[in-house]
N, C-alpha and C positions, 0 to 999 in steps of 0.2 A: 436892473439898477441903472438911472440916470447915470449917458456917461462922464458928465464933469466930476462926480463921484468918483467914479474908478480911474479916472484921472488925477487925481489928487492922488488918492490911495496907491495907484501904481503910477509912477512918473515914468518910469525906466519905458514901458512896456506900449508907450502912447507916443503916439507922434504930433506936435502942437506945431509945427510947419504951415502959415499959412496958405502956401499953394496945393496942400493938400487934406485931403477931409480926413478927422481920424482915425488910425486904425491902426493893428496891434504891428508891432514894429518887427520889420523881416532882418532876417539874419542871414549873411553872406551863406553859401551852401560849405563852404572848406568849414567855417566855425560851428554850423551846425553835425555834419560828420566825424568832428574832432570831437565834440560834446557825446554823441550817440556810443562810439566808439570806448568813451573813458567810461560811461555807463556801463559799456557791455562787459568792459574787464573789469568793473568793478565789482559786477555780480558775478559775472562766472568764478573769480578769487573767494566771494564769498559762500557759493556753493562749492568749491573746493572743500573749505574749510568746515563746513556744516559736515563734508560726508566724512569726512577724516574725525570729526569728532562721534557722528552715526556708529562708526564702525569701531573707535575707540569703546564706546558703550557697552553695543552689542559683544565684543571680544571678553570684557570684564565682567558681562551677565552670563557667558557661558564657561568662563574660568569659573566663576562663582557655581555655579550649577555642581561639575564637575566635583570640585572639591567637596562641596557637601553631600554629594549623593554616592561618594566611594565607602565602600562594605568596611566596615572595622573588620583586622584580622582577629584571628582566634589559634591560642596556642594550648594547644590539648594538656592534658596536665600528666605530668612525669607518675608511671603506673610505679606500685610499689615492687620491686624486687623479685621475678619468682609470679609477678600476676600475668594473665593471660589479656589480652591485648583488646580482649572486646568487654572488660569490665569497666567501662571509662563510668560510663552513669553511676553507677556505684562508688565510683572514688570520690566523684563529686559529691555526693550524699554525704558522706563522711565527713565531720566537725574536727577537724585536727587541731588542738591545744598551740597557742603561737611555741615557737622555741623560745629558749632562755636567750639573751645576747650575752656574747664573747665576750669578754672584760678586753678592752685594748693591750692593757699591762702584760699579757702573758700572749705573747706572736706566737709562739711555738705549740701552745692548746689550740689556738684560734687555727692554725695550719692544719693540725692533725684533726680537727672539729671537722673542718670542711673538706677535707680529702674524703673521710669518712662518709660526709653526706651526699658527696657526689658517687656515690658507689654506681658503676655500670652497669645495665641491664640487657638482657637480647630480650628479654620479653617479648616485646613488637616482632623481632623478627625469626625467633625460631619457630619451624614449622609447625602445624600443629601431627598431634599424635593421632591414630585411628580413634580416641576416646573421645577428643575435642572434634571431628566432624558431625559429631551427631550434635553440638549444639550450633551448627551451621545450617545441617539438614537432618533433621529428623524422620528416623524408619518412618516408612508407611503402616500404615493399619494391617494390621490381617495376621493369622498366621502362615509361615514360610514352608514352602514345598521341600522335599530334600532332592535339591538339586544346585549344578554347579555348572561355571562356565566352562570350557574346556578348550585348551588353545594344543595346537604340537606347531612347534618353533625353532630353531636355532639362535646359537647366542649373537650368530649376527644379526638374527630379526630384531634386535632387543628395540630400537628406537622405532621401526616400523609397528611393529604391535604395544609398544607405549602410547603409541596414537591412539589403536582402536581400543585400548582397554580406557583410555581418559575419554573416550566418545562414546563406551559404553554408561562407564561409572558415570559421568552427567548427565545423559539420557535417560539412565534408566536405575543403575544397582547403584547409585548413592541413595536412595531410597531404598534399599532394599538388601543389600549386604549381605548377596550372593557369593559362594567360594568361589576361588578358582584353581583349575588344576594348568600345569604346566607340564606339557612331557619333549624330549629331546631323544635322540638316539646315541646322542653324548651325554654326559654331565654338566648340566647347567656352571656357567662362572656364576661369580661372587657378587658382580655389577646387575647382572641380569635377576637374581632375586634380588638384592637389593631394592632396585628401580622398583622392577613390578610388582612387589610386596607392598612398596609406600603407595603406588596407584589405587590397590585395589582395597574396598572399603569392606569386605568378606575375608575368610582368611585363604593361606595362598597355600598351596601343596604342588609339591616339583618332582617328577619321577623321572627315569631314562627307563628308555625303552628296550624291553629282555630283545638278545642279539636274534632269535631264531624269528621274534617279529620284524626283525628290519635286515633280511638277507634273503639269501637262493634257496626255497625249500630242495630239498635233498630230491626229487623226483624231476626237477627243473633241469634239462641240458643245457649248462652257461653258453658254450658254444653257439648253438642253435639261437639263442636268447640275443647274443653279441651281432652276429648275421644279421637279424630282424632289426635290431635297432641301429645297423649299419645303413640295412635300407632306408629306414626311416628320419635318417637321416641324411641322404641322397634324395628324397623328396620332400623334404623339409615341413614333415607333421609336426605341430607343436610339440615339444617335452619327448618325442619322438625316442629319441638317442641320449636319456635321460634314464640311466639306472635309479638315482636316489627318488626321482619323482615316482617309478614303480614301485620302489618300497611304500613310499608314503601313501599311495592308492590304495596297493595293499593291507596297509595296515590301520588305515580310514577304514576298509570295507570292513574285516573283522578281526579286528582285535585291539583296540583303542579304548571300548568297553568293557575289554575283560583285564585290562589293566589294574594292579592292584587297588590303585587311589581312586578308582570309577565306580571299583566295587561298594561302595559306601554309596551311592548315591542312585537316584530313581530316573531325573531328567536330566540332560544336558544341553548347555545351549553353544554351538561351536564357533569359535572367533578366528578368524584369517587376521595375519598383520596385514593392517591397511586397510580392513573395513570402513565402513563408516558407517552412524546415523543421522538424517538431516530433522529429525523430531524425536521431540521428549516420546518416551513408552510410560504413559498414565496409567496403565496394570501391570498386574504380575502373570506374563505370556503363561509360567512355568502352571498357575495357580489354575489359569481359564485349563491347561491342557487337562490336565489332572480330574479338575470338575466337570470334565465333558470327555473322559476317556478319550482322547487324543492320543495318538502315537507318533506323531509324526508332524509337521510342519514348517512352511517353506517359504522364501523370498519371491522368486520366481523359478518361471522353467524357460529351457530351450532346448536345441537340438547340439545333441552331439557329437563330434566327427567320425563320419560314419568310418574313416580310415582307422580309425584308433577299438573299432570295438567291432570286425566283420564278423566272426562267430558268436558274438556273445548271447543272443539271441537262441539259436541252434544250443549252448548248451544250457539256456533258461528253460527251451523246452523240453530238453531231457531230464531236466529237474522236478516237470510241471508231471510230467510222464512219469517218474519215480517216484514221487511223492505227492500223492494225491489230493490224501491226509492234512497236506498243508495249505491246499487250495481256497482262499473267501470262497463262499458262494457268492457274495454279494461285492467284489470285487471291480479293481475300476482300467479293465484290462482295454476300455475304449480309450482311453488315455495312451495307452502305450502301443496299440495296433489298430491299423485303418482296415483292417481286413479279417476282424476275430480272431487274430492272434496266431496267423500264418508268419506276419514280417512284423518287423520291430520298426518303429515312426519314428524312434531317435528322439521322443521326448524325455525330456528327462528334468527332474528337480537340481537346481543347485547348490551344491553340497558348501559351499565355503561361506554359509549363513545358514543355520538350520537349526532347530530344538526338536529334540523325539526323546522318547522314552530309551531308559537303558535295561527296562525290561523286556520290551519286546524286541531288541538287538540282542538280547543273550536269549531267548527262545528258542528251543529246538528248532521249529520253521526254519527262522534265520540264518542257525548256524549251519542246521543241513545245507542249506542254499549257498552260504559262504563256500563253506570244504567242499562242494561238489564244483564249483566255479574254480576254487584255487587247484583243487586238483586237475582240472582241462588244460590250465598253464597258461592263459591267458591276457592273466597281469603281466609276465614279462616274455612271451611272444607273438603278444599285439601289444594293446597299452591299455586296458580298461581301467576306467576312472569308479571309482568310488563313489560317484555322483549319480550315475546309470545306475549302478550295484542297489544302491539306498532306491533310487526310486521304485525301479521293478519289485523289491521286494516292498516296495509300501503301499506300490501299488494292488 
């Protein structure tokens, strides 16, 4: 563009000086600093405001989100009177006729109306009875063995064996609605079948145990017996210096089986307060033993203190020597001796988890083998465990 042109068009910006030739007209450097500067805050104020409005935006687009994407509640609808707690679907199906409305005029029907229609219910919360588990969980298939679980307890085990009888029942017999027997050397309290009655989803039988099974047989020198577990307790063998744990050894090894509430029954499965299962049981143990002639079977083995059982051995073989007759041939005596049956290896099954028959615990074999052990005196002038007893003889 000719500059006389842009000279007209811009006067301010041209300088017409004759001593000087045109050119775009300079500005002191203070005025031009002062001009840069009002620029700069002008835009930085208006980036201010742009982000405050940004973020104004952004804040009311995620109010808005929120608010529309929260879950409508849902208030279950009021069961009728007397119904069981898991009939909700079905209430709902139901077509109920609107009510008549209350006439205002009359407060005193309108009062007595609705006190009435509020009537309270526990429905929801009382428990259910053994009849309503099964629409919880339903028996398994099959038919049932005749066999039961079998605990011996005291009444202050109650909360210890609460546990493993509800890590039973979930594990395994809420499927399957196994008995259970209870025995004590007392009389069970009132709390304690209470409790474990509501636990267990079979029915529950309680017995005390006859005095001649949980005492000194009469051939037993007390004395002698008091001595040994004097020592035994000077060298601090476990249960050592433990009368009642003697009994109950005793009374493990034979005669727990011939109790009268056991008599009714073919297997049993034995529960300790404070067991546990860390997995569901998909069969019925009692169903495989049965169908595969089983006698017998076990959690694990180990070795038992050899303190607690030094004869026991010596009068197994006197047993083995007497009673011939009662010998497997095809027995699993490599399990029990590293030397053909010279010394005892101290393996042994452990008894405070186990299912066997309670046939072949009431067997002649057995019992011989029992009364010829009880008679050597060995349960209370050493401490032989019931655990050894069962294995050797299953062995």
């Amino acid at each position: 563009m000719p500059l006389e042109n842009f000279d007209e068009k811009h006067p301010a910006r041209i300088s017409n000086t004759p001593d000087t030739p045109p050119s775009f007209h300079s500005r002191s450097h203070s005025e031009t600093e002062i001009d840069y500067t009002s620029r700069r805050t002008m835009a930085a104020g208006s980036g201010k405001y742009v982000r405050y409005i940004l973020f104004a935006v952004v804040s009311l687009v995620i109010l808005y989100f929120i608010s529309t994407s929260s879950l409508p509640t849902y208030t279950p609808p009021i069961p009728r009177p007397g119904a069981v707690g898991l009939g909700v679907h079905e209430e709902e199906k139901q077509q109920t006729a609107p009510e008549p409305s209350i006439p205002s005029s009359e407060p005193e029907k309108a009062a007595k109306a609705e006190s009435a229609k509020v009537e309270p219910t526990n429905a929801l919360t009382t428990p259910f009875d053994k009849s309503d588990r099964l629409l919880l969980s339903p028996p398994a298939a099959g038919e049932r063995v005749n066999a039961t679980f079998v605990t011996l307890a005291r009444n202050s085990d109650l909360w210890e064996i609460a546990r493993s009888i509800r890590q039973v029942e979930d594990r395994f017999n809420r499927n399957y609605n196994y008995d259970w027997v209870f025995l004590n050397d007392k009389p069970f309290e009132q709390e304690f079948i209470n409790i474990t009655t509501s636990l267990v989803s079979g029915k529950t039988h309680y017995g005390e145990i006859p005095k001649d099974h949980w005492s000194f047989p009469e051939w037993i020198d007390e004395k002698k017996a008091a001595a040994v577990r004097e020592d035994m307790r000077q060298r601090k063998i476990i249960y050592g210096d433990s009368i009642s744990y003697r009994h109950m050894c005793r009374f493990e090894s034979g005669f727990f089986f011939r109790h009268p509430l056991m008599m009714n029954y073919e297997y049993y499965w034995r529960v300790e307060p404070s067991v546990e299962l860390f997995c569901d049981v998909h069969y019925d143990p009692f169903r495989f033993m049965k169908d595969n002639k089983k006698k017998y079977s076990f959690v694990l083995s180990l070795y038992e203190y050899v303190e607690t059982i030094p004869t026991l051995w010596e009068s197994t073989k006197k047993y083995i020597k007497k009673h011939p007759e009662h010998i497997s041939k095809d027995n699993s005596m490599k399990f029990l001796s590293d030397d053909g049956g010279d010394t005892y290896n101290k393996c042994h099954f452990w008894s405070n988890f186990e299912i066997g028959s309670l046939e072949w615990l009431r067997s002649k074999a057995y019992i011989d083998y029992f009364e010829s052990l009880d008679k050597d005196g060995g349960f209370f002038y050493e401490r032989w465990g019931d655990a050894p007893v069962h294995s050797i003889a299953a062995a």
